[in-house]
C-alpha positions as a LaTeX table, in Angstrom:
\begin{tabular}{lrrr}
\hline
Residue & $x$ (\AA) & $y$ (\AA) & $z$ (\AA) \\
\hline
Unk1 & 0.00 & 0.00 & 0.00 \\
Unk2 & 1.40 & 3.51 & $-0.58$ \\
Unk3 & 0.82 & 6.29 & 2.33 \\
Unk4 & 1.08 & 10.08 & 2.21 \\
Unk5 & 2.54 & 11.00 & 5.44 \\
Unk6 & 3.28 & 14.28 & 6.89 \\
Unk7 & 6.57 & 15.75 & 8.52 \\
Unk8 & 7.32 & 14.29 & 11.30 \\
Unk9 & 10.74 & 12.92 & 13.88 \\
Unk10 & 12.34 & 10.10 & 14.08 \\
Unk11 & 13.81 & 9.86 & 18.24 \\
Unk12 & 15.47 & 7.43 & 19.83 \\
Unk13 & 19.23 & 5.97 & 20.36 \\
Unk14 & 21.45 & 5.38 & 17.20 \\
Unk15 & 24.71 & 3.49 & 16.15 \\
Unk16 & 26.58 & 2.63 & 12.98 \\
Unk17 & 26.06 & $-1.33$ & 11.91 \\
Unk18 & 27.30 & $-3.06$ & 8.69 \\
Unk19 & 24.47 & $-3.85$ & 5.81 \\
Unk20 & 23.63 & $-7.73$ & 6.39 \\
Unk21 & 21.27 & $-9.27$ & 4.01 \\
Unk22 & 20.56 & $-12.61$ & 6.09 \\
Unk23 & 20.39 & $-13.59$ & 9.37 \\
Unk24 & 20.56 & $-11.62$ & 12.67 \\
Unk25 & 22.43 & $-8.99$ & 12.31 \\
Unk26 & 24.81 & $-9.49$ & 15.25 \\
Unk27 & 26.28 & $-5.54$ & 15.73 \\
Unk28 & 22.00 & $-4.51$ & 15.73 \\
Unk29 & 21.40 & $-7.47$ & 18.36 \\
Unk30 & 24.52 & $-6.30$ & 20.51 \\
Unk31 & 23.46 & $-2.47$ & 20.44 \\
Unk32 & 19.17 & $-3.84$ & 21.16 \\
Unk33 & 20.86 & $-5.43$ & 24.25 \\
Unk34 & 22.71 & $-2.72$ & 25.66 \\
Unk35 & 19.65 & $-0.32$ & 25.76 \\
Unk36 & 17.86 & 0.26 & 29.36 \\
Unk37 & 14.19 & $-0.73$ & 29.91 \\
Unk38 & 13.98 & 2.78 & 31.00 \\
Unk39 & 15.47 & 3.70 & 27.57 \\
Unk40 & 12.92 & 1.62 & 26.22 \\
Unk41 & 9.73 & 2.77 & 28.00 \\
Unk42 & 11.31 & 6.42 & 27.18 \\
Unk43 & 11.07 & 5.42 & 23.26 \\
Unk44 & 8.11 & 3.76 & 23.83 \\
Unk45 & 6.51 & 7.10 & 25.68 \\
Unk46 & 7.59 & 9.10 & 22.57 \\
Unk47 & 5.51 & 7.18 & 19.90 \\
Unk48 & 2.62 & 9.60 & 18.68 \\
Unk49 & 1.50 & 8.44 & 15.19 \\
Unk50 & 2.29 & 5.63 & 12.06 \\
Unk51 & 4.31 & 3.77 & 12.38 \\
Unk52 & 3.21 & 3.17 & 16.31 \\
Unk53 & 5.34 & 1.80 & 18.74 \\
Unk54 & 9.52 & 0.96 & 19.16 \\
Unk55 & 10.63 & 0.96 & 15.91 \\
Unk56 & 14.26 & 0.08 & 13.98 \\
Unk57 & 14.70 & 2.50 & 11.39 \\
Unk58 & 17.67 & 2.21 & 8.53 \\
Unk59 & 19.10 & 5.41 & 7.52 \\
Unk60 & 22.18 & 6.53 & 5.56 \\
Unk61 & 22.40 & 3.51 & 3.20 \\
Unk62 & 24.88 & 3.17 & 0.28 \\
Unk63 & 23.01 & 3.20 & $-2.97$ \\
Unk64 & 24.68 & 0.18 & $-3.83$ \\
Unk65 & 23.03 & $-1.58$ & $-0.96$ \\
Unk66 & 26.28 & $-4.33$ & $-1.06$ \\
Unk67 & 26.81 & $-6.34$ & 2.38 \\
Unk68 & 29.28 & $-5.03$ & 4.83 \\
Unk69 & 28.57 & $-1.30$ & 3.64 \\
Unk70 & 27.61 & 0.90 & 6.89 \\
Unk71 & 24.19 & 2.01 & 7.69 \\
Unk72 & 23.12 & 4.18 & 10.29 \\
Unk73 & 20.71 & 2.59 & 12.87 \\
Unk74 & 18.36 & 3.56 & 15.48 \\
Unk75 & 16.05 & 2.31 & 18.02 \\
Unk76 & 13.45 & 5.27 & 17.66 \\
Unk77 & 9.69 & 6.53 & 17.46 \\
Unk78 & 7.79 & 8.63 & 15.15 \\
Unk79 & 6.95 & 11.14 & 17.04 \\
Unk80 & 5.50 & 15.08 & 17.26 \\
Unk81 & 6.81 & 15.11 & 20.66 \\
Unk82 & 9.91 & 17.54 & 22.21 \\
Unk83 & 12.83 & 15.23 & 21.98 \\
Unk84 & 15.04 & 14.72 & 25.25 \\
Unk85 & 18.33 & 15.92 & 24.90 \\
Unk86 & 20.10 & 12.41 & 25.59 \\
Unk87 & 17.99 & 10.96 & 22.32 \\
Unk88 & 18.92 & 11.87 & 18.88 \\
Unk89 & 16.46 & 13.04 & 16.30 \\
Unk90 & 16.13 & 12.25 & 12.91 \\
Unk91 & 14.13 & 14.91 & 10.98 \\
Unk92 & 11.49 & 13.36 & 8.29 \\
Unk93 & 10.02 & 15.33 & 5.78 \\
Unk94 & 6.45 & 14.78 & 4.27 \\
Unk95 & 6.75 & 11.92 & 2.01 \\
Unk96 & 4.88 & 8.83 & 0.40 \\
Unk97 & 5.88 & 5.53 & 1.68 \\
Unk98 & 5.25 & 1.99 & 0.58 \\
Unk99 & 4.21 & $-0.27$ & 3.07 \\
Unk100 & 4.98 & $-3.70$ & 2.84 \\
Unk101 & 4.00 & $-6.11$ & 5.46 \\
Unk102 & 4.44 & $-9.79$ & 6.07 \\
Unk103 & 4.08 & $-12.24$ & 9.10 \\
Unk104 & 6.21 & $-15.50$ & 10.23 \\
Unk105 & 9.24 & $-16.56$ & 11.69 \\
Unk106 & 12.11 & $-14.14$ & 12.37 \\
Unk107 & 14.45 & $-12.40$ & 11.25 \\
Unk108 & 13.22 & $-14.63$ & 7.99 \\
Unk109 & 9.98 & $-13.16$ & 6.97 \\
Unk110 & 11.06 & $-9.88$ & 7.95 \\
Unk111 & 13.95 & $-10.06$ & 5.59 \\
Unk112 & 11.81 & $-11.04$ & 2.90 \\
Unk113 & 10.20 & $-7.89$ & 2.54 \\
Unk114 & 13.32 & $-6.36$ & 1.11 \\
Unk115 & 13.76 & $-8.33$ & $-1.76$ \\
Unk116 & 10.09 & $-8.28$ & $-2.28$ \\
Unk117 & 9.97 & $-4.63$ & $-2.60$ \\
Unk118 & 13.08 & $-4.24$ & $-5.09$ \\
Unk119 & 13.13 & $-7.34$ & $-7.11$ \\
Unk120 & 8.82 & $-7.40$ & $-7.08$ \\
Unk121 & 6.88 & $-3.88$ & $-5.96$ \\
Unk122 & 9.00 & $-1.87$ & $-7.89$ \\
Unk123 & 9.46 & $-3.57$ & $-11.46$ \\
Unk124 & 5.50 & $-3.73$ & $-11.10$ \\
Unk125 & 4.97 & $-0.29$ & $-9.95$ \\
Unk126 & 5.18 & 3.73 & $-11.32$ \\
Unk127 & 7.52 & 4.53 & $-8.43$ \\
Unk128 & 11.15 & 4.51 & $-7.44$ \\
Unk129 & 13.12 & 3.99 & $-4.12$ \\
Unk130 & 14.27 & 7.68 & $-2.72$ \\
Unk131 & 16.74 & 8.82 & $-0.24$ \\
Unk132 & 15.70 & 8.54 & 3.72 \\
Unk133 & 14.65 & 6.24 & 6.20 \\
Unk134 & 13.38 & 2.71 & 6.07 \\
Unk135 & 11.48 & 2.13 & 8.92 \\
Unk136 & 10.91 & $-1.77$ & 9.91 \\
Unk137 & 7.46 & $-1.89$ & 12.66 \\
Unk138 & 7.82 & $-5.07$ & 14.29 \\
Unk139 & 4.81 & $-6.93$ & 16.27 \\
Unk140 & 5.73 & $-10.06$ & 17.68 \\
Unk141 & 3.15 & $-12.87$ & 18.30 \\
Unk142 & 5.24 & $-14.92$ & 20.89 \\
Unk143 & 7.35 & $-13.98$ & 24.41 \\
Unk144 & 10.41 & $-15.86$ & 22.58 \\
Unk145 & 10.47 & $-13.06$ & 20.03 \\
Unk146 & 10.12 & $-15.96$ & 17.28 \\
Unk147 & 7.40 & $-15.38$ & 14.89 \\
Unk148 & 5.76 & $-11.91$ & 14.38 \\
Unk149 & 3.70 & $-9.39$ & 12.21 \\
Unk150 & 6.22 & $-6.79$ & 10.21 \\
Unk151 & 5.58 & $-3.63$ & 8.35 \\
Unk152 & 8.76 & $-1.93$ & 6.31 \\
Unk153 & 8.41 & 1.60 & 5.12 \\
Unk154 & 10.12 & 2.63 & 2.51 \\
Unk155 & 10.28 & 6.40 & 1.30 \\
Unk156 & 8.88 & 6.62 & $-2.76$ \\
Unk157 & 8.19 & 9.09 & $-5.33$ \\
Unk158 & 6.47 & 8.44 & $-8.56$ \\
Unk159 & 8.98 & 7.13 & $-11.24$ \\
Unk160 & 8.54 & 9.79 & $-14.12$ \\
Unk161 & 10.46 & 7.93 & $-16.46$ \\
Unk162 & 8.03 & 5.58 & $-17.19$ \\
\hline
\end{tabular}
C-alpha cells in the first residue's frame, strides 16, 4: 500500500552497523541489548502516530546496498513530541511511503520484505526507491520473540520515467 505522510521525527538511540542481508544482524542485536528498559519505555513514551510503537529505522544507506557497507541505525519513534536531549532526532520530511508487510518466523519473513519490494513492488509499480529512512514496525506474536507481524516503510516518489 502507498501512504502520504506528513513531517514528522524520528527519536530514539542510534549506532553505525554493517548492511547484512541474512540472518541476525549481530552488531543490531549487541546495540538492542545494551539499551535500558527505562530507555525503552522512554522510546516507547515518545511514539505519537504511524508507524506506532519501538521501531528500527535504517538510515544513511549506500546506494549500492552491497553487504558489509555501513548504515546508520536507530532504536526510535515517530513522534511530534519535544525530543530529550540524551535521544537523537532524525528529521522526516512529508513523504509517500510503501508499506509492505508480512508475518512468520524471524528475522526470515522480515527479511523477505526487502527483496520483495526491489526485485517485485518496484518492477511492477510507477515509483522509485528515494533517499531517507526505512522504517521496519515489528509486532511479535510470541514472548520468545520468534514469529511476528512486520511492516517496512520505505520512502517513494512516482517514477517519471516511465
Amino acid at each position: 500500500r502507498i501512504i502520504e505522510k506528513d513531517a514528522f521525527t524520528l527519536a530514539g538511540l542510534r549506532t553505525r552497523i554493517p548492511l547484512i542481508h541474512e540472518g541476525v544482524n549481530p552488531a543490531a542485536a549487541a546495540f538492542v541489548e545494551k539499551i535500558s528498559e527505562e530507555q525503552w519505555a522512554r522510546i516507547a513514551e515518545l511514539s505519537d502516530q504511524e508507524p506506532p510503537g519501538v521501531l528500527s529505522v535504517h538510515d544513511a544507506i549506500a546506494p549500492s546496498r552491497e553487504e558489509g557497507t555501513e548504515l546508520d541505525y536507530y532504536v526510535a519513534a515517530a513522534t511530534t513530541k519535544p525530543i530529550p536531549k540524551d535521544l537523537e532526532a532524525l528529521e522526516v520530511p512529508a513523504s509517500t511511503w510503501l508499506v509492505l508487510e508480512s508475518t512468520g518466523p524471524f528475522p526470515a519473513a522480515l527479511q523477505e520484505l526487502w527483496p520483495k519490494a526491489f526485485r517485485e513492488w518496484f518492477p511492477a509499480n510507477p515509483y522509485q526507491s528515494v533517499p531517507g529512512p526505512e522504517i521496519v514496525l515489528t509486532e511479535y506474536a510470541d514472548d520468545d520473540q520468534t514469529h511476528g507481524r512486520y511492516e517496512l516503510w520505505i520512502p517513494v516518489e512516482k517514477d517519471t520515467h516511465l
